[in-house]
C-alpha positions as CSV (number, residue, x, y, z in Angstrom):
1,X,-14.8,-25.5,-1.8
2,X,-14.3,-21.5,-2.0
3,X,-11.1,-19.9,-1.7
4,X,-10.5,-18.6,2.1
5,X,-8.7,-15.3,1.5
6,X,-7.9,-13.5,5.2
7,X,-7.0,-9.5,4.6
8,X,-5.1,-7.6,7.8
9,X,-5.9,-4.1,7.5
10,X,-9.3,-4.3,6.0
11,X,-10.2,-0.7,7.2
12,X,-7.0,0.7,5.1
13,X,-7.0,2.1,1.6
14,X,-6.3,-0.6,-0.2
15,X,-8.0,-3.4,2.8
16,X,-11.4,-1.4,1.7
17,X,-10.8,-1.5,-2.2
18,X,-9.8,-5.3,-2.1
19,X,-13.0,-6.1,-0.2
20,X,-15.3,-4.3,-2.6
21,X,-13.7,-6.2,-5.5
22,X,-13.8,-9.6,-3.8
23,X,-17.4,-9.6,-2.3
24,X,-18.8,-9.3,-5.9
25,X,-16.6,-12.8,-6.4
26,X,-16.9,-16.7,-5.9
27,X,-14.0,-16.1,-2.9
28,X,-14.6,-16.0,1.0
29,X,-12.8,-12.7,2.4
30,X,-12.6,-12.2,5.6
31,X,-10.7,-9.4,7.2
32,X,-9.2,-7.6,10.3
33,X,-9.1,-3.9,11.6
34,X,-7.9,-2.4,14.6
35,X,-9.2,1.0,15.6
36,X,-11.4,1.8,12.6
37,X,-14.5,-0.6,12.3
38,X,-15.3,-2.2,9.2
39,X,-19.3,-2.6,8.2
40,X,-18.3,-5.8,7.5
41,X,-19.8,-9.4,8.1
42,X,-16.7,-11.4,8.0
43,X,-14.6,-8.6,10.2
44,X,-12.5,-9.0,13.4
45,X,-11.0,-6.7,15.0
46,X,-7.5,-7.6,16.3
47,X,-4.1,-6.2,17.9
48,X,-1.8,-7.8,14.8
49,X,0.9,-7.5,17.4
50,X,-0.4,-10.2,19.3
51,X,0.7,-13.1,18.3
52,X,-1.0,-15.4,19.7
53,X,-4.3,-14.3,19.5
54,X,-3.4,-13.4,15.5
55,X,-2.4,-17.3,15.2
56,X,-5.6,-18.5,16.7
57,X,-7.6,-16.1,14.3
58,X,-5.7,-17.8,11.5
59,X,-5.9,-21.4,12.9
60,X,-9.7,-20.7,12.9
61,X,-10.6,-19.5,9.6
62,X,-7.8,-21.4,8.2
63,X,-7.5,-19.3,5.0
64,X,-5.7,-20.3,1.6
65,X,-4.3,-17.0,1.2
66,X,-3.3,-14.5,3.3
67,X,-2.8,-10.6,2.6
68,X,-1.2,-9.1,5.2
69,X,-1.5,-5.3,4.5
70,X,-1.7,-3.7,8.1
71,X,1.4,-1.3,8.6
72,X,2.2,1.1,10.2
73,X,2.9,4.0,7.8
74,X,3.2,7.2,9.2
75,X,7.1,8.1,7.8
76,X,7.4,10.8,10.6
77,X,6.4,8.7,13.3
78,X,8.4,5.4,12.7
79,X,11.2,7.9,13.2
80,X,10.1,8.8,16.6
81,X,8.3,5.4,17.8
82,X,11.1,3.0,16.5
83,X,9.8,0.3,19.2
84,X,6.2,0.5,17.9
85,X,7.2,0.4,14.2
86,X,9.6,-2.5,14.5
87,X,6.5,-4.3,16.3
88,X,3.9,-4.2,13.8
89,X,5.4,-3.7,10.7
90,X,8.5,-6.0,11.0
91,X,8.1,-8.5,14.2
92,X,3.9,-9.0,13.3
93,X,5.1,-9.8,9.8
94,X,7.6,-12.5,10.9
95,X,4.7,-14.2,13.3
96,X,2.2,-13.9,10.5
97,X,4.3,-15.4,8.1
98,X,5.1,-18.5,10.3
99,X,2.0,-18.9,10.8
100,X,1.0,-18.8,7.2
101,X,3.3,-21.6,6.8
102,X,1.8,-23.9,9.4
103,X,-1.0,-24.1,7.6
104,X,0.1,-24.3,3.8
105,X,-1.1,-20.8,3.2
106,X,-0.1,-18.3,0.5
107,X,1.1,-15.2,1.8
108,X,0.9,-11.6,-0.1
109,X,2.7,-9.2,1.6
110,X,1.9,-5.5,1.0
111,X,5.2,-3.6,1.2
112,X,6.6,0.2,0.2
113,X,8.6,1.5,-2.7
114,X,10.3,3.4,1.0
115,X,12.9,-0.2,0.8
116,X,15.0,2.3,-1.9
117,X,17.1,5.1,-1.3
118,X,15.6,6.6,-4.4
119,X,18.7,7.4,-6.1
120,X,17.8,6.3,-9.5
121,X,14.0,5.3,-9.3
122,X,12.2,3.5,-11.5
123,X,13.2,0.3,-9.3
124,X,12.8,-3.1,-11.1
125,X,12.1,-6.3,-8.4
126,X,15.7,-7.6,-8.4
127,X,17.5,-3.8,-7.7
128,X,19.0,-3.3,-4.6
129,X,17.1,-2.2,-1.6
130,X,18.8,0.8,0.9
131,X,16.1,1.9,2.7
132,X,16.4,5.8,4.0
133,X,14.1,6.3,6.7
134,X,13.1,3.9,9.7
135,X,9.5,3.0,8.1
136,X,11.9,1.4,4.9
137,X,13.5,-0.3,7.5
138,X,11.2,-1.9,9.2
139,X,8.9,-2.6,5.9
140,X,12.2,-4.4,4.8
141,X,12.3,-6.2,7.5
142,X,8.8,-7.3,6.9
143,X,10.1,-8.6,3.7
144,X,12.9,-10.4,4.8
145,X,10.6,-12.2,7.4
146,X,8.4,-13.6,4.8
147,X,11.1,-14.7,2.4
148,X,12.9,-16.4,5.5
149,X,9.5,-18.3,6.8
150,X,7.4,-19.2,3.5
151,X,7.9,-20.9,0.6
152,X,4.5,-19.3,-1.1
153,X,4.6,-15.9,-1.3
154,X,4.5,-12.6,-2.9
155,X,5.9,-9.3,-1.7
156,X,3.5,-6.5,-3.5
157,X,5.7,-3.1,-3.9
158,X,3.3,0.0,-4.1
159,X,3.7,3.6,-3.9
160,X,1.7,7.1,-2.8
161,X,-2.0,4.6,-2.3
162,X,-4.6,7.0,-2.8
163,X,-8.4,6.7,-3.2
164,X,-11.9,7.8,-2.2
165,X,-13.5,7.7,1.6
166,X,-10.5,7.9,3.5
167,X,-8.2,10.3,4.3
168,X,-4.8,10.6,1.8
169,X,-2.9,12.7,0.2
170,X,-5.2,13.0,-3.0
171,X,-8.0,13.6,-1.1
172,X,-6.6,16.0,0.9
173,X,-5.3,18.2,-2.0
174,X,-9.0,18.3,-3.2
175,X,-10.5,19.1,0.2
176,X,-8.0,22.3,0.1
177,X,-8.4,23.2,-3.8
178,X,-11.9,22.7,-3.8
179,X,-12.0,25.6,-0.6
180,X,-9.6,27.7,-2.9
181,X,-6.9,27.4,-0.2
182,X,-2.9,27.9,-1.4
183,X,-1.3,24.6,-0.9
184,X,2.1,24.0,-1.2
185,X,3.3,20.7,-3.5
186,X,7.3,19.6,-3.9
187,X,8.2,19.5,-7.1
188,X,11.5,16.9,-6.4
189,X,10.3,13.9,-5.3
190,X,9.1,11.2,-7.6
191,X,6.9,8.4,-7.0
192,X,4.3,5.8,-8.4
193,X,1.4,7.3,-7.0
194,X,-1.2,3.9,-6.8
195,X,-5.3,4.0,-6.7
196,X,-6.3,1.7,-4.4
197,X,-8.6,0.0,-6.8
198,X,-5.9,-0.2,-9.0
199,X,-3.9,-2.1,-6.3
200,X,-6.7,-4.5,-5.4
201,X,-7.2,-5.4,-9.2
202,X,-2.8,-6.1,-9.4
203,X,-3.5,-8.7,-6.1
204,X,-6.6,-10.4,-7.3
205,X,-5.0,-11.0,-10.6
206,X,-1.6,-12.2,-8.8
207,X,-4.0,-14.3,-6.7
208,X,-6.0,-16.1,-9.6
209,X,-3.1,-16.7,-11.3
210,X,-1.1,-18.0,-8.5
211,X,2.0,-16.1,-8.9
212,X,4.7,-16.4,-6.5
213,X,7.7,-13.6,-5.9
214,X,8.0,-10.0,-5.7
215,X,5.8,-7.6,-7.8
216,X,6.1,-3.9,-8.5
217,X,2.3,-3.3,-8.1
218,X,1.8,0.4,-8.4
219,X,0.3,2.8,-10.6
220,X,1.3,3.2,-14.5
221,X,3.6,6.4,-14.1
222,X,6.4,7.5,-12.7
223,X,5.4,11.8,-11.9
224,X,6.4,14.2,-9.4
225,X,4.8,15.0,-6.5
226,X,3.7,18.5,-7.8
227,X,2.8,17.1,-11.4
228,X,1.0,14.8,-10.0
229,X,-0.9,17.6,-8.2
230,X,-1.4,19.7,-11.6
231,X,-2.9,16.7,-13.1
232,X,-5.5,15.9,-10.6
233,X,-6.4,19.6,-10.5
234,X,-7.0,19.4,-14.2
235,X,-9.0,16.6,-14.0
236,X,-11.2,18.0,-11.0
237,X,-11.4,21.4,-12.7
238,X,-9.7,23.3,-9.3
239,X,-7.3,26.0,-10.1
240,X,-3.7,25.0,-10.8
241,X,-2.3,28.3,-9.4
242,X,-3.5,27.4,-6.3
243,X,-0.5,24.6,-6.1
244,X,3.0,26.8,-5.5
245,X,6.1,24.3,-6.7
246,X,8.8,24.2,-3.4
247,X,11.7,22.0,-3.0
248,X,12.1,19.4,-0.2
249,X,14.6,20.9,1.5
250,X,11.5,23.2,2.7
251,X,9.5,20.5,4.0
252,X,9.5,19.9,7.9
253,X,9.9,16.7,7.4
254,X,11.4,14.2,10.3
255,X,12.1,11.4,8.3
256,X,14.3,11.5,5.1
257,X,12.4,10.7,2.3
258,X,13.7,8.6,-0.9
259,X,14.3,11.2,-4.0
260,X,13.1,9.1,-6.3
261,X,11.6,6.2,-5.6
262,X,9.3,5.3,-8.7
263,X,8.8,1.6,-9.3
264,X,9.0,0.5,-12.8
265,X,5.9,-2.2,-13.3
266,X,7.0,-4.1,-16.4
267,X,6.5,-7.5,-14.7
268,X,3.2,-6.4,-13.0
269,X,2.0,-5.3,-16.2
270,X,2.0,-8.8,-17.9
271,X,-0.5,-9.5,-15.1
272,X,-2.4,-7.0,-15.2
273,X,-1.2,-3.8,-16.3
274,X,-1.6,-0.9,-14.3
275,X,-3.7,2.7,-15.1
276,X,-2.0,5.4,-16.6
277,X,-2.3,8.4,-14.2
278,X,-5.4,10.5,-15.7
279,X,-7.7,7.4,-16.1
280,X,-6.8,6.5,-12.3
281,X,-7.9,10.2,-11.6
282,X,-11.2,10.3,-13.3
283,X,-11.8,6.7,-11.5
284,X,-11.3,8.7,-8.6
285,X,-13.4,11.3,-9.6
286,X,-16.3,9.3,-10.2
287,X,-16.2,8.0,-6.5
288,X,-15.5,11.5,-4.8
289,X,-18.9,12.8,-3.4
């Protein structure tokens, strides 16, 4: 029998990336969206908030794992929409999760390096978790639900996804550097900044070797925002003097945003360790048209 792995958020960075690495195994994916489509066989599109149509999806395919990475991130606007945020990242995880016990199923659940207040980064799996902003919240709460309502599970920490075909911060920088346009880049914020691929490669390994717990599954480097900026300009021969440093305090930002909230990936890395930052960039390259 081949292994039934259901993805939520199949459209999203990392939902795309995992389904590219998957279809070239010996698994069965299968996966959801909601407003983007997926060209897709095994894709169905579905309100996550919806409990019980989401529970009859899952009795259905009745998958051995389950990667539940549909969220909604937009920092900014889980400080205005509290209701909305709490729904699908925090009350759709609790439903999913109970669901996923039902039926013996292991659960992955993609959460945020946003669950630390980012006062001393580099985060190790047991440190504390003080989220800052309502999307930590609610991404926390998403955690506690699945460690409340399954015994089989991992909670995958990532950080700044980025990757090719979809709009993200990376690509975003290269579609402004690459019309010569000034772009402005904090130089005080530091992060773990992921490639999707990178991320999808962390999960399949935590999925062949059935792993259970909480992972640090980001990318290989801890940088800052702005450094991160210079390097990926280096590597896509743009102009660096087109990125001008500012501080934080400058951004209009809604949300409060976690100073440093680099994830250190020790544990990951005995799994599968992660890219350092330039070969993540030329991967990226390669798949930019």
């Amino acid at each position: 029998m081949r292994m039934k792995i259901l993805l939520t958020g199949g459209s999203g960075l990392f939902g795309q990336a995992f389904i590219d690495l998957v279809e070239k195994t010996s698994y069965e994916i299968y996966a959801t969206y909601n407003r983007s489509p997926l060209d897709f066989e095994n894709a169905f599109q579905i309100d996550i908030t919806d409990a019980i149509k989401v529970k009859q999806l899952i009795e259905k395919i009745k998958p051995d794992v389950i990667i539940h990475a549909a969220a909604f991130t937009n920092v900014d606007r889980c400080e205005i929409e509290k209701e909305k945020a709490y729904e699908i990242n925090a009350k759709a995880t609790e439903n999913i999760a109970k669901v996923a016990k039902e039926i013996n199923a292991k659960l992955i659940y993609i959460s945020t390096d946003y669950v630390f207040d980012g006062k001393k980064g580099m985060y190790k799996e047991e440190d504390e978790t003080n989220p800052v902003n309502y999307y930590g919240v609610t991404k926390l709460e998403g955690e506690k639900a699945v460690t409340k309502n399954c015994s089989d599970f991992i909670i995958a920490r990532t950080s700044v996804i980025y990757g090719a075909n979809k709009k993200n911060f990376a690509t975003w920088v290269i579609e402004e550097l690459k019309k010569d346009n000034q772009i402005k880049i904090i130089t005080d914020q530091w992060v773990s900044p992921t490639l999707n691929r990178d991320l999808a490669e962390q999960i399949y390994k935590l999925i062949e070797k059935d792993e259970r717990g909480i992972f640090h599954t980001a990318g290989g480097e801890r940088v800052s925002r702005y450094d991160f900026v210079i390097k990926l300009a280096e590597v896509f021969g743009f102009d660096k003097k087109l990125v001008s440093p500012v501080i934080s305090e400058n951004m209009d930002w809604i949300a409060k945003r976690p100073r440093d909230s680099s994830l250190d990936v020790s544990k990951i890395s005995n799994i599968k360790a992660p890219y350092k930052l330039r070969e993540a960039l030329y991967l990226l390259k390669e798949r930019i048209k």
